[in-house]
C-alpha positions as CSV (number, residue, x, y, z in Angstrom):
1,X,122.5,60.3,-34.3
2,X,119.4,58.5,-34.8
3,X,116.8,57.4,-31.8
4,X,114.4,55.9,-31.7
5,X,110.9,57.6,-29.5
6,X,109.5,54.2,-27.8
7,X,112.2,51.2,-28.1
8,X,110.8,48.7,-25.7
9,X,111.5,45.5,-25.1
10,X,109.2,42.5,-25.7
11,X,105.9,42.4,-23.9
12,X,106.6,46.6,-23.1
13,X,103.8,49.2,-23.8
14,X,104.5,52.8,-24.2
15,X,101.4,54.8,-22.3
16,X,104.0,57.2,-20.8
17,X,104.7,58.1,-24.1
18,X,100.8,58.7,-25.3
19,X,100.8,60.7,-22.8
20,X,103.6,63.3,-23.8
21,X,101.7,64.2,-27.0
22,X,99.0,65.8,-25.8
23,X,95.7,63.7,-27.5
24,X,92.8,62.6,-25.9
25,X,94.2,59.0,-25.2
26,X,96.1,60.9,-23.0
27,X,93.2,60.8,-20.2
28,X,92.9,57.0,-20.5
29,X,96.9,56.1,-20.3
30,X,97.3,58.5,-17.4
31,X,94.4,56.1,-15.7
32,X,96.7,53.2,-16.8
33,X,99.6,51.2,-15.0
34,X,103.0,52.5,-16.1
35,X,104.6,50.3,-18.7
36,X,107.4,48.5,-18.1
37,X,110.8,49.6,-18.6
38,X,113.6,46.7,-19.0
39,X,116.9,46.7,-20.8
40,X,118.4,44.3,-21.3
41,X,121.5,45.3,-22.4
42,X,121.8,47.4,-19.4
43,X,122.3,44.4,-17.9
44,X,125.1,43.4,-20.3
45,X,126.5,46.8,-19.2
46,X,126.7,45.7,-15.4
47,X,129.0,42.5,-16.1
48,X,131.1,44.6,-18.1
49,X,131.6,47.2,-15.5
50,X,132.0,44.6,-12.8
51,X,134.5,42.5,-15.4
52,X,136.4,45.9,-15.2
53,X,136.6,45.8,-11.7
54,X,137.7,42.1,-11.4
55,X,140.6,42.5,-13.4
56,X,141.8,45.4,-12.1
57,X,141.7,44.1,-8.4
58,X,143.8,40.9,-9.3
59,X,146.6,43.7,-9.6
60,X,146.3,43.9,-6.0
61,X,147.8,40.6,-5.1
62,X,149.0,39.1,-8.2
63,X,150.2,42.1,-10.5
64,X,150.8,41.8,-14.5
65,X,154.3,42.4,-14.8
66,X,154.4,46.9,-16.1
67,X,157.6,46.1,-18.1
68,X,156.9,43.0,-19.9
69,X,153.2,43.7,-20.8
70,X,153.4,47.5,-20.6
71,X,150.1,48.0,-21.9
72,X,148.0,45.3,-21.0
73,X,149.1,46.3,-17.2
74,X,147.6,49.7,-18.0
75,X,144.4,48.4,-19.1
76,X,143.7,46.6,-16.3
77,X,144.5,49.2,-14.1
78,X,142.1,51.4,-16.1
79,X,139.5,48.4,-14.9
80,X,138.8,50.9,-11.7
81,X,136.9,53.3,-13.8
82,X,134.2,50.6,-14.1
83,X,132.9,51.5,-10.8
84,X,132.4,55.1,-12.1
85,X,130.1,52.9,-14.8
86,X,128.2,51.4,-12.1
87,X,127.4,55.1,-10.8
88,X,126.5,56.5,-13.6
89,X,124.5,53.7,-14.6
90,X,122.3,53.8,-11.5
91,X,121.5,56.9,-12.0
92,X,120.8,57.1,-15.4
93,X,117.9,53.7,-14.8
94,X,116.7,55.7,-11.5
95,X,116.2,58.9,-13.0
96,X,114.7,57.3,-15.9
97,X,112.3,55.4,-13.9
98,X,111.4,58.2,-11.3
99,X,110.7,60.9,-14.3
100,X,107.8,57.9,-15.8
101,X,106.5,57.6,-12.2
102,X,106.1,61.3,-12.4
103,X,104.3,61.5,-15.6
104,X,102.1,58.8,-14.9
105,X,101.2,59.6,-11.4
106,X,101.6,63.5,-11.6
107,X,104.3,62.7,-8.7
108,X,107.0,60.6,-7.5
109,X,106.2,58.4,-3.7
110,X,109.6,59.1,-1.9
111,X,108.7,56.3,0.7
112,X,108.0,53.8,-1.6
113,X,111.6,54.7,-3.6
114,X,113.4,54.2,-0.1
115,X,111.7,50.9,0.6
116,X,112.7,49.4,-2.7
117,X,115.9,51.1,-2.3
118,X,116.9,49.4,1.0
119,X,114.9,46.0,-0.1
120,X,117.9,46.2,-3.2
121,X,120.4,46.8,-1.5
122,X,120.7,46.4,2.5
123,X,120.2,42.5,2.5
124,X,123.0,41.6,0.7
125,X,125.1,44.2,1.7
126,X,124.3,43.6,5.4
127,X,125.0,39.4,5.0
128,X,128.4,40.0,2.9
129,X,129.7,42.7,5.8
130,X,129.2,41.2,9.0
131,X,129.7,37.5,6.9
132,X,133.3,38.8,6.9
133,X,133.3,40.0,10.2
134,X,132.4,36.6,11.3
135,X,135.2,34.9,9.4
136,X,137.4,37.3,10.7
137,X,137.6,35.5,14.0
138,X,138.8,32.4,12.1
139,X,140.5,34.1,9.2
140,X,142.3,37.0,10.4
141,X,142.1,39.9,7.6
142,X,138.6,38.9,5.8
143,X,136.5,41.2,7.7
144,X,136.4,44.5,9.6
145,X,138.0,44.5,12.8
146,X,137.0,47.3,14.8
147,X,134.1,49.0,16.2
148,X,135.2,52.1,14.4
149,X,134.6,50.7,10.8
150,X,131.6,48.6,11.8
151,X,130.0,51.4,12.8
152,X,131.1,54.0,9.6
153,X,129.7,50.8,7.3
154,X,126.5,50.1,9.2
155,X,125.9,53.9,8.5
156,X,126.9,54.2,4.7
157,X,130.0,56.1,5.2
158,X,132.3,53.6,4.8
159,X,134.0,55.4,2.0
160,X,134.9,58.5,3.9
161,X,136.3,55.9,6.7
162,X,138.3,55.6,4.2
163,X,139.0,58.7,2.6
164,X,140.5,59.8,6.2
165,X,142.1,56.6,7.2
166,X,143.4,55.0,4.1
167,X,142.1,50.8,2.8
168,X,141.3,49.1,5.4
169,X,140.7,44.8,5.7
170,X,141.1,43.5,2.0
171,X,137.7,41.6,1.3
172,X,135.9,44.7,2.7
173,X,137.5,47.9,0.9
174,X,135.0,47.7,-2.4
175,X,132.0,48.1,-0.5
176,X,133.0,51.8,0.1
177,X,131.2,52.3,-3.4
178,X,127.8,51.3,-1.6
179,X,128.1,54.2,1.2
180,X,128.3,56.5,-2.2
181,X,125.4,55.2,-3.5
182,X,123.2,55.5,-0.5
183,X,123.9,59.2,-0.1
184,X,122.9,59.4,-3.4
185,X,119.6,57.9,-3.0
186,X,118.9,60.3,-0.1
187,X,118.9,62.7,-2.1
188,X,117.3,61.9,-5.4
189,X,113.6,61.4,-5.2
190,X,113.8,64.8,-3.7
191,X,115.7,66.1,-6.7
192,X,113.5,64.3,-9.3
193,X,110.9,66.5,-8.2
194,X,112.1,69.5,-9.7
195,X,111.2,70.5,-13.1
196,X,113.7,69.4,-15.9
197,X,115.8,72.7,-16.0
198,X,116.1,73.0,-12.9
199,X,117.3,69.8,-12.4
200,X,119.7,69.7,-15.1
201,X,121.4,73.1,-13.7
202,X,121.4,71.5,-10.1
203,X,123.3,68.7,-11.6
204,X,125.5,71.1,-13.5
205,X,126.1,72.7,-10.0
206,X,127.2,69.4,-8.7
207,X,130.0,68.9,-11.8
208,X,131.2,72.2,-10.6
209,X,131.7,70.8,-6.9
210,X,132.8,67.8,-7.9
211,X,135.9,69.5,-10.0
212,X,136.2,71.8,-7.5
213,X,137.3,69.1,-5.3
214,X,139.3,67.5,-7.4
215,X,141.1,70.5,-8.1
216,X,142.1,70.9,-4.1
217,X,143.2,67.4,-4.4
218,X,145.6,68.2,-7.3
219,X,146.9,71.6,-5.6
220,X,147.9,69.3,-2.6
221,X,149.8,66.6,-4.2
222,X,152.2,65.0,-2.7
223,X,154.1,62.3,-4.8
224,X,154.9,60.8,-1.1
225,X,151.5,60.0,-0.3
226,X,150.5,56.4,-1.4
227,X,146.4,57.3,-0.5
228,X,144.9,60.7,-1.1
229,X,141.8,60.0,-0.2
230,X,140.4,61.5,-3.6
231,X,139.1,58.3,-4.6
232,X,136.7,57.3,-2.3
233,X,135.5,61.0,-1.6
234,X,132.0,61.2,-2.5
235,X,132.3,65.0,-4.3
236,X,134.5,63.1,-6.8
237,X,132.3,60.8,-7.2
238,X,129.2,62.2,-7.4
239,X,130.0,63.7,-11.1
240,X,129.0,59.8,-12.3
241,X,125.5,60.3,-10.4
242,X,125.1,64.1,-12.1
243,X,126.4,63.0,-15.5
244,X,124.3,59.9,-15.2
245,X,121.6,61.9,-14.2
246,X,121.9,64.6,-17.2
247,X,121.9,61.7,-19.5
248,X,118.9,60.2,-18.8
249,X,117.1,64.0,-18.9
250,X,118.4,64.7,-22.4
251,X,117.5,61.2,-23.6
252,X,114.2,61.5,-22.4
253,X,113.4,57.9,-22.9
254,X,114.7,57.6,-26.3
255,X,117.3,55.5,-27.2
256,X,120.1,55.4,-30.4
257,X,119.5,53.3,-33.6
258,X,122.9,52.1,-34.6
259,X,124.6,49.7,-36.4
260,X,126.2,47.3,-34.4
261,X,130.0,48.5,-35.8
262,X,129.7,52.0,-34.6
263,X,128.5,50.3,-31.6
264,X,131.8,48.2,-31.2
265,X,133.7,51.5,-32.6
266,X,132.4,54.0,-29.7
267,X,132.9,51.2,-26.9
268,X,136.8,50.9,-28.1
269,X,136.8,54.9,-28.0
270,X,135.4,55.0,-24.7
271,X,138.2,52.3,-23.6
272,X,140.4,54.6,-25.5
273,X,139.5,58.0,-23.0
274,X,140.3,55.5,-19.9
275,X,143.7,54.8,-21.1
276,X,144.5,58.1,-21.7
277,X,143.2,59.3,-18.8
278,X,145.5,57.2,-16.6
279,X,148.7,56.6,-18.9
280,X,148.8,60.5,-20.2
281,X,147.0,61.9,-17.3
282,X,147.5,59.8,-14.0
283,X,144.1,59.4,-13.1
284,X,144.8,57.1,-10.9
285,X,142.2,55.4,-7.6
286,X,144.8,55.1,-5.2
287,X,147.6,57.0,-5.9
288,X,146.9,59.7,-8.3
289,X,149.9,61.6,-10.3
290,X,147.8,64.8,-11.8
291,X,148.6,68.3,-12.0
292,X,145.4,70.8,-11.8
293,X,145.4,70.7,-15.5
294,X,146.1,66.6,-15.4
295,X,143.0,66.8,-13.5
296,X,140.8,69.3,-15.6
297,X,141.8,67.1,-18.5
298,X,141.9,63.6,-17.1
299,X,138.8,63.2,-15.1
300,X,136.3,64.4,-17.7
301,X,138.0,61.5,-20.4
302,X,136.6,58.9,-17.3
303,X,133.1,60.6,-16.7
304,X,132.9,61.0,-21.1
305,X,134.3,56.9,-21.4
306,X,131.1,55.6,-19.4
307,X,129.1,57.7,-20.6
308,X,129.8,57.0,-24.1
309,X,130.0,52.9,-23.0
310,X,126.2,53.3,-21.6
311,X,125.7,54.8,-25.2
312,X,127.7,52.1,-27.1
313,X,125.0,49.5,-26.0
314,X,122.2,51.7,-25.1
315,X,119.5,50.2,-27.4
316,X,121.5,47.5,-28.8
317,X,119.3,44.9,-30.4
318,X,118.2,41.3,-28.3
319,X,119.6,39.4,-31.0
320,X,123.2,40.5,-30.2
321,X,123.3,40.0,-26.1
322,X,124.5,36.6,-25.1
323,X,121.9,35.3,-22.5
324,X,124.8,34.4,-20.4
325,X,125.9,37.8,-19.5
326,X,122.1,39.1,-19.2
327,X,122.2,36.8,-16.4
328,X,126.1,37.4,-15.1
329,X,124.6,41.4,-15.2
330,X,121.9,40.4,-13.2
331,X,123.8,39.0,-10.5
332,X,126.4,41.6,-10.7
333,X,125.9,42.8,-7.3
334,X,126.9,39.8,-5.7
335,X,129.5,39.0,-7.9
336,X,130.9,42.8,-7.2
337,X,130.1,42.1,-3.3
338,X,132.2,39.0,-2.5
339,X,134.4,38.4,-5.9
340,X,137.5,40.2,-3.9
341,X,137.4,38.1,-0.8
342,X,137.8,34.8,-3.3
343,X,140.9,37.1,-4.9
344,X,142.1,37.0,-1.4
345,X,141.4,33.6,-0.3
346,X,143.4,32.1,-4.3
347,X,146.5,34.4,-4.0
348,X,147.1,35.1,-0.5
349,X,145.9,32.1,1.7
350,X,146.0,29.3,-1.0
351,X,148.8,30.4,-2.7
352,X,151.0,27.7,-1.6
353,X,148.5,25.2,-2.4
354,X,148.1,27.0,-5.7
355,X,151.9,27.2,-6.6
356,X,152.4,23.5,-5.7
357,X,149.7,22.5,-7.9
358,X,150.6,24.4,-10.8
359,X,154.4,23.6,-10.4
360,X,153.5,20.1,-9.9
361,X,151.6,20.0,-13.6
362,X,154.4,21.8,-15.5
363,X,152.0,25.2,-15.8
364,X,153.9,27.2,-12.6
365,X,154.2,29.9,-15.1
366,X,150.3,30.2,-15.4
367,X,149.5,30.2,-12.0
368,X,148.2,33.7,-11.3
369,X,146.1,33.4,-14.7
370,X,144.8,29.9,-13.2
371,X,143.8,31.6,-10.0
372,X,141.8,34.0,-11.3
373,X,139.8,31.9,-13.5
374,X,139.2,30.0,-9.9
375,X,138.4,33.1,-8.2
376,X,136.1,34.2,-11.3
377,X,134.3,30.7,-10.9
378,X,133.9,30.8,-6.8
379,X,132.2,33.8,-7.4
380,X,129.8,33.3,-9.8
381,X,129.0,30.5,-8.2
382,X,128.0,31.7,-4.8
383,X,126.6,34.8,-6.0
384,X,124.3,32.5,-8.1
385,X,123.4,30.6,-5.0
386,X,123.0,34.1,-3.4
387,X,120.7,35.7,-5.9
388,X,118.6,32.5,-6.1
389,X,118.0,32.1,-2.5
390,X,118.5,35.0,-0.7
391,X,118.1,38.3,-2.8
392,X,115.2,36.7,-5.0
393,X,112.7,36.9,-1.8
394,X,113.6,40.4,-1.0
395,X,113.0,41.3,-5.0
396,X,109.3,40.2,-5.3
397,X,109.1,42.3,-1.8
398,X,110.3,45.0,-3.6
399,X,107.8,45.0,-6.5
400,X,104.8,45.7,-3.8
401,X,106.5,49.1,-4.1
402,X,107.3,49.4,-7.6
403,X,105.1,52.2,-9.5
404,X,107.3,51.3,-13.0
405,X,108.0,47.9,-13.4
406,X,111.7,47.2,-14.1
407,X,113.7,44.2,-14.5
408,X,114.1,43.5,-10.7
């Protein structure tokens, strides 16, 4: 494998770098802002994981048909691992980011990480949940409904509300994800602090939790069980943030030189490991059908699959990244936040309106497919409207806090 030291994108400068050789222009970048550090295909990298999710969710209420379409069903089931992308992803970018702060400040500002942290991520999260609460009093089902899981979601542990009590209202059950990622971010800036070996073995020693878990899970399964709880149970989980993590420390800033077939080839593979993870494995979110072994065999196939797709297109030249999906990436937290509640509003409130039109033009057959183009479109729609008026304000906040300049 090839990488290259210092692959920055346009209008990037590399001081962090001088400063890891040990010359005398060491002392004058250290005195220097950090450099940027933007990837664009990163950003590629959040649509796809979010596409993942999209299609998988449309299962939920307008399923592909397992017998006539055998395998296309099972790859958009296998759409769920993209939220194990999303994990990993975040903290590959945060540990990258945190270890320049630390070499160009000789530390890492825990405060300021927080405040950027919460300026990310609270706004939007905070709008979309008690949005849905709201419209719950005029559209019973689109938000949460008790005190109960108001409370657990206001306090980022909505996902172990779930883990103990099984999916709750429709529109609301993704944002269990977000109470994972906040008790990851408690954690991290302390953790970044540690030298390198020591941080990669305290991430080993979360992998070994993490399967522990699982393995508990897969000694108590019971095939009449619909929800184990193993999905949304943050020591799963947290083998994304630790493998995430590890990949960033090995990197160490560098990033592969490929040609854009291997590319293509080792995205397919990583595909491939998802498949077999869930057809040969039953690695599956809600309902999973794995033996110990399954397990020991099955999970690492997911964690390897997006860690080999943040590879695929780690690096991967401007030329090749449709503007288009830069900017579908960049909004990819509101399109993840509110895409299912438009999935819900298409197939289960419209979807007499939706079979009558489609009936009345001679397409009745392509009604679920028409649906969820419409729910695709609704949401890119208001998540543009989102990003461009609401979480654009809260961004240039953020950057009063930024030490290493990143895309947002």
């Amino acid at each position: 494998m090839r990488l290259q030291e210092n692959g920055f994108h346009e209008g990037e400068t590399a001081p962090e770098v001088a400063q890891a050789s040990g010359g005398p222009q060491d002392r004058a970048a250290a005195s220097a802002p950090p450099s940027r550090y933007y990837r664009p295909e990163l950003d590629v990298l959040r649509f796809i994981a979010f596409l993942f999710v999209f299609i998988t969710h449309r299962n939920d209420l307008a399923p592909i048909d397992p017998v006539a379409h055998p395998w296309f069903h099972a790859l958009t089931l296998t759409g769920v691992y993209g939220v194990p992308v999303f994990f990993l992803l975040s903290a590959f970018l945060i540990t990258e980011l945190l270890e320049r702060e630390r070499e160009a400040t000789g530390g890492i500002d825990a405060r300021a990480f927080y405040v950027r942290r919460i300026l990310r991520i609270w706004p939007l999260y905070f709008l979309v949940f008690f949005g849905l609460v709201f419209l719950n009093q005029f559209l019973p089902g689109a938000g949460a409904n008790s005190p109960a899981k108001w409370l657990s979601f206001m306090l980022f542990s909505g996902n172990w509300y779930i883990t103990f009590n099984g999916w709750i209202e429709y529109p609301v059950n993704p944002m269990w994800s977000l109470s994972v990622e906040e008790q990851f971010y408690i954690a991290i800036p302390f953790l970044a602090m540690l030298g390198r070996r020591t941080l990669i073995g305290v991430n080993l020693a979360v992998l070994a939790v993490a399967y522990g878990v699982i393995v508990h899970y897969a000694r108590g399964f019971n095939p009449a069980v619909w929800f184990s709880g193993q999905w949304t149970n943050s020591f799963v989980q947290f083998q994304f943030f630790a493998g995430g993590m590890l990949l960033a420390l090995l990197l160490r800033g560098r990033r592969p030189d490929w040609p854009v077939a291997i590319r293509i080839g080792l995205f397919a593979s990583a595909i491939g490991m998802w498949l077999i993870a869930y057809t040969v494995f039953g690695i599956k979110a809600d309902n999973p059908q794995s033996t110990v072994l399954q397990s020991l065999a099955g999970w690492p196939l997911v964690l390897g699959g997006a860690a080999l797709m943040l590879v695929s297109l780690l690096g991967a030249p401007r030329r090749f990244l449709p503007g288009p999906l830069i900017y579908l990436g960049r909004i990819s937290y509101g399109l993840y936040l509110i895409h299912i509640f438009f999935y819900w509003l298409v197939y289960d409130k419209f979807r007499p309106w939706l079979t009558q039109v489609t009936e009345s033009a001679g397409i009745g057959g392509w009604r679920d497919n028409i649906g969820q183009l419409i729910a695709f479109a609704a949401a890119v729609f208001f998540a543009s409207l989102l990003y461009r008026f609401y979480e654009t304000p809260f961004l240039r906040l953020k950057r009063r806090f930024t030490l290493v300049p990143s895309r947002d």
